[in-house]
C-alpha positions as CSV (number, residue, x, y, z in Angstrom):
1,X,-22.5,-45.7,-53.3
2,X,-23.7,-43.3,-55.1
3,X,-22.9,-39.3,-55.0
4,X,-24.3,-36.1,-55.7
5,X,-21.5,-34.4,-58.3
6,X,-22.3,-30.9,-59.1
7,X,-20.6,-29.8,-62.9
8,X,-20.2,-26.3,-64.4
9,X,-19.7,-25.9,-68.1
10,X,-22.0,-29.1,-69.0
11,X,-23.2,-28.3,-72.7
12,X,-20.1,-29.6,-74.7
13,X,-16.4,-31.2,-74.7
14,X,-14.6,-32.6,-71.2
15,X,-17.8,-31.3,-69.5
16,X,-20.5,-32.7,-71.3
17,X,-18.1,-36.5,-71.3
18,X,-18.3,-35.8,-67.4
19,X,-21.8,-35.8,-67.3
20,X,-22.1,-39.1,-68.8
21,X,-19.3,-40.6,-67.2
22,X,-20.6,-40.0,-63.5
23,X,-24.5,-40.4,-64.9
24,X,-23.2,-43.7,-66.2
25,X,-22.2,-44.8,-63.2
26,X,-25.6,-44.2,-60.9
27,X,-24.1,-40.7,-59.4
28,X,-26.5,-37.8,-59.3
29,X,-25.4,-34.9,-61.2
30,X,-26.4,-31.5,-61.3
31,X,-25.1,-30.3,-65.1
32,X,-25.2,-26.1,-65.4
33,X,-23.9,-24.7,-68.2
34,X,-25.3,-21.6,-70.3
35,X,-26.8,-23.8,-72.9
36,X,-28.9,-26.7,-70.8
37,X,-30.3,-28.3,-73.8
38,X,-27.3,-30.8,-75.2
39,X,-27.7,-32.3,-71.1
40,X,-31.4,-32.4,-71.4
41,X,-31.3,-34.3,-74.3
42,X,-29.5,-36.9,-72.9
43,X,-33.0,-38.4,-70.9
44,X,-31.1,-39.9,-67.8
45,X,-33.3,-40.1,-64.7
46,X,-30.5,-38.8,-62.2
47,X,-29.2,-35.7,-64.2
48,X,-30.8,-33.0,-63.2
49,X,-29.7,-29.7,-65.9
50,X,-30.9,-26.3,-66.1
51,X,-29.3,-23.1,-67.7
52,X,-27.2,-21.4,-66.0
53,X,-24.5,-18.5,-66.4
54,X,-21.9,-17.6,-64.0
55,X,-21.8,-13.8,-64.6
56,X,-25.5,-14.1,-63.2
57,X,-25.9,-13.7,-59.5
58,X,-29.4,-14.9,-59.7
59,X,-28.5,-17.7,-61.1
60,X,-26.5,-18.9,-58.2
61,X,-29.7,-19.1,-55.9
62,X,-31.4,-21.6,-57.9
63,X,-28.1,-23.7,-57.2
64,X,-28.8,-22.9,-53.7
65,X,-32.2,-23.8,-53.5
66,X,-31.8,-27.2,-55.7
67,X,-29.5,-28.6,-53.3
68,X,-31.6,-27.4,-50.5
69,X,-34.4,-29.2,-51.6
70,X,-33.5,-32.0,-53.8
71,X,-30.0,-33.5,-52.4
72,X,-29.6,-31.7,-48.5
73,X,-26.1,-32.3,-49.4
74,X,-23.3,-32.4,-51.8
75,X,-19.9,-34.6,-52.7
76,X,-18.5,-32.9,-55.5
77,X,-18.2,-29.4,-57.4
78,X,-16.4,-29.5,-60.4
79,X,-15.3,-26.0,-61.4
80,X,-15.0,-26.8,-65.4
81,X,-17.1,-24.1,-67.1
82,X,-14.5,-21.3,-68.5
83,X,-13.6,-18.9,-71.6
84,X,-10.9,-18.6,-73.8
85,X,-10.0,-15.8,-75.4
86,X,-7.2,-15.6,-77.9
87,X,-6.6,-12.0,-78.6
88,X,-3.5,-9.2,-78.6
89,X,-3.2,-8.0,-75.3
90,X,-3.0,-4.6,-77.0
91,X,-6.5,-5.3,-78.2
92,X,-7.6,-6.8,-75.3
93,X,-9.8,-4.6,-73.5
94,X,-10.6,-4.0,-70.2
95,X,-14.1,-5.2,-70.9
96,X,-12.7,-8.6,-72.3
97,X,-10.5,-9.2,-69.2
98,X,-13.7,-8.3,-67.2
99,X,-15.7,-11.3,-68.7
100,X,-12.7,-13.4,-68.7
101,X,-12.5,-13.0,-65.2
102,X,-15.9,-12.6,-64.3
103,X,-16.0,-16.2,-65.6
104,X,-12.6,-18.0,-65.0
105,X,-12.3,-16.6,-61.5
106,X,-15.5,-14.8,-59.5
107,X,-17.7,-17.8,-61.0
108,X,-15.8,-20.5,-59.6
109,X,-15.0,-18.1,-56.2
110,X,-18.9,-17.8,-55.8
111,X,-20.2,-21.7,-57.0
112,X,-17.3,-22.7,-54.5
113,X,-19.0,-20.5,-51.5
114,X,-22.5,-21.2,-52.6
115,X,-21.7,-24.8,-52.4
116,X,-19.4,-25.1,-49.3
117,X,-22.0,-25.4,-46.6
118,X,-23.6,-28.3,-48.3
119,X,-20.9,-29.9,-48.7
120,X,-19.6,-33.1,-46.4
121,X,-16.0,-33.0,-44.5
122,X,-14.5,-35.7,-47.3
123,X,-16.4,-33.5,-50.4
124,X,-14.0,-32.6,-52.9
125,X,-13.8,-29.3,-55.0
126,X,-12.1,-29.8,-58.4
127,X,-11.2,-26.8,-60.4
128,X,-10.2,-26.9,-64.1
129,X,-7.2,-24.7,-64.8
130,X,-4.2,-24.6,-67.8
131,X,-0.9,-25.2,-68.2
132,X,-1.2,-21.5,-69.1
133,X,-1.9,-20.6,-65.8
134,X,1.5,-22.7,-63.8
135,X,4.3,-20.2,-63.5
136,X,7.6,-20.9,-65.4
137,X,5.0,-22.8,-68.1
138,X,5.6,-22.3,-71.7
139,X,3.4,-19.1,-72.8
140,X,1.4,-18.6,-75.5
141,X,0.8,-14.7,-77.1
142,X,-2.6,-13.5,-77.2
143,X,-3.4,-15.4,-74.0
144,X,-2.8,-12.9,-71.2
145,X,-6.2,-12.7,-70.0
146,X,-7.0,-16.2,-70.4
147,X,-4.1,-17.8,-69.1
148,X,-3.9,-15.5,-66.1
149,X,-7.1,-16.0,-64.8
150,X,-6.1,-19.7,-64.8
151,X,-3.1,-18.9,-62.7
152,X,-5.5,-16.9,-60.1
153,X,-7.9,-20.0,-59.1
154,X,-4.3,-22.1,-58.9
155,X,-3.8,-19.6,-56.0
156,X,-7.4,-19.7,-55.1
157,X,-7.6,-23.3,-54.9
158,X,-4.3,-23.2,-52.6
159,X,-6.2,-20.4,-49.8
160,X,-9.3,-22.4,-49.6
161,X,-7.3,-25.6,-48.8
162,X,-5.4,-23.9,-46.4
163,X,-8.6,-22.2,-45.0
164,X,-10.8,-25.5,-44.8
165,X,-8.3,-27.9,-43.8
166,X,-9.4,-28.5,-40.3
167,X,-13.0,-29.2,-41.2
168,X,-12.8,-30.3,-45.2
169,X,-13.7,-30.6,-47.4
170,X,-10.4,-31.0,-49.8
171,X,-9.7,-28.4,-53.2
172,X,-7.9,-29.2,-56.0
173,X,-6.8,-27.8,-59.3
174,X,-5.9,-29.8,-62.4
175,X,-3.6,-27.8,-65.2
176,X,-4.6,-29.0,-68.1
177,X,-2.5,-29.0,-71.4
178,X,-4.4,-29.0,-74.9
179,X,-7.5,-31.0,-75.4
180,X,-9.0,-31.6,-78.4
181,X,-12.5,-29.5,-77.6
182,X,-15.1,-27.0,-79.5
183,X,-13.3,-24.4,-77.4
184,X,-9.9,-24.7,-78.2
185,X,-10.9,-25.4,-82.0
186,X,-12.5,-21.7,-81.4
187,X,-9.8,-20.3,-80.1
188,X,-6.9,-22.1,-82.1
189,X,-8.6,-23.0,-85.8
190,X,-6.7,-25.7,-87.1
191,X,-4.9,-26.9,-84.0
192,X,-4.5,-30.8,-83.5
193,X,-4.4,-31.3,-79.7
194,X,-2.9,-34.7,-78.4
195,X,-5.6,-35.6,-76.1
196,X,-9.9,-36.0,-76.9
197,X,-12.2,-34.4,-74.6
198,X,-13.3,-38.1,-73.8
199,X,-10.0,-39.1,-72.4
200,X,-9.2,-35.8,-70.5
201,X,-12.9,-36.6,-69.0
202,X,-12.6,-40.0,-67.4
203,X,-8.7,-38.7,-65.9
204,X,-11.2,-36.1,-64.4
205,X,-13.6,-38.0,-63.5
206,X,-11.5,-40.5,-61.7
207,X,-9.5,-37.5,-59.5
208,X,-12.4,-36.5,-58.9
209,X,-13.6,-39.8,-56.8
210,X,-10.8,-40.4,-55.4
211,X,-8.0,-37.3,-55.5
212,X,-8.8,-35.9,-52.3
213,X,-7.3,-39.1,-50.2
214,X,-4.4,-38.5,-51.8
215,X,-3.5,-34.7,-52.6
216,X,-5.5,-31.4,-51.1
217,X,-4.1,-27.9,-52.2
218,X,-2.2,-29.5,-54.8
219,X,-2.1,-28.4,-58.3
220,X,-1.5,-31.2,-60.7
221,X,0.0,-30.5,-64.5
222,X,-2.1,-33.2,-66.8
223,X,-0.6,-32.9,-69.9
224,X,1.2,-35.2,-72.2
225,X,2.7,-32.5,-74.3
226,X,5.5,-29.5,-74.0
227,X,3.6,-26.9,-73.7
């Protein structure tokens, strides 16, 4: 049966692959990301993409009013759209950890709540995080505002399950080690990660279907590699 999946961060690497992995199989997406144009290329009759940046409390309505009109209802949010800044933390200003949060953490807080009350009591909410953000993880310099808003929707992810449990739906958080992405290539020139973007993507793809029967509140390390 089919299901209306609901992706952030849709123009390139793991969440562009997501987009055609659920599209693939006759799920409706809704595919958001800043740049709507690599989705809208892709011609499938049950994607549905427009532009949209989280930093933009506008944009959030249009979400709103999509589902409202168009599904009634939703199964899945995946929280995948994020930034990564590599940068000394005495460099690091407070602007940058602004937009790093603004993104990483207050966009996936307020897609989470503008979603909720569409969503059905077996929906599942799965938010992308880093090995960065698991405490006791190996840590990386240059990283501190990136790899600490990871570790704040980790603790996010944990409150909302708590506070939902009696209703649903389920929240989930996977901490992802490198993958081999436009993003990391940005942030790390030269870097060979272990894992493609395509690979990462279906791992996703499957916890998302099916993760919630199994785990809710549960942070799950997906990495293959040390760090």
């Amino acid at each position: 049966m089919s299901k209306n999946i609901i992706i952030t961060g849709t123009s390139r690497g793991i969440g562009f692959e997501l987009v055609h992995l659920f599209a693939n199989q006759g799920h409706n997406v809704l595919a958001l990301s800043r740049n709507a144009q690599p989705v809208n290329n892709l011609h499938f009759e049950n994607i549905t993409s427009f532009a949209f940046d989280l930093c933009n409390n506008e944009d959030y309505k249009k979400v709103q009013e999509f589902i409202a009109e168009e599904w009634k209802y939703a199964d899945i949010l995946v929280n995948n759209a994020g930034t990564l800044l590599n940068k000394p933390f005495a460099e690091t200003t407070f602007e940058d950890f602004e937009y790093v949060y603004r993104t990483n953490v207050f966009g996936v807080s307020e897609m989470t709540r503008i979603v909720l009350p569409f969503m059905k009591q077996d929906g599942h909410v799965v938010t992308i995080s880093s090995m960065g953000g698991i405490q006791g993880s190996v840590k990386f310099p240059g990283l501190s505002a990136y790899s600490s808003s990871k570790g704040a929707v980790i603790a996010l992810t944990e409150l909302l399950a708590e506070e939902y449990k009696e209703t649903g739906p389920q929240f989930n958080v996977l901490a992802l080690g490198a993958v081999q992405t436009e993003m990391l290539k940005e942030a790390f020139p030269g870097f060979d990660a272990p894992t493609s973007a395509v690979q990462m993507a279906t791992y996703i793809h499957d916890f998302a279907l099916t993760g919630n029967k199994y785990y809710n509140g549960k942070v799950l390390q997906v990495s293959n590699s040390t760090p």
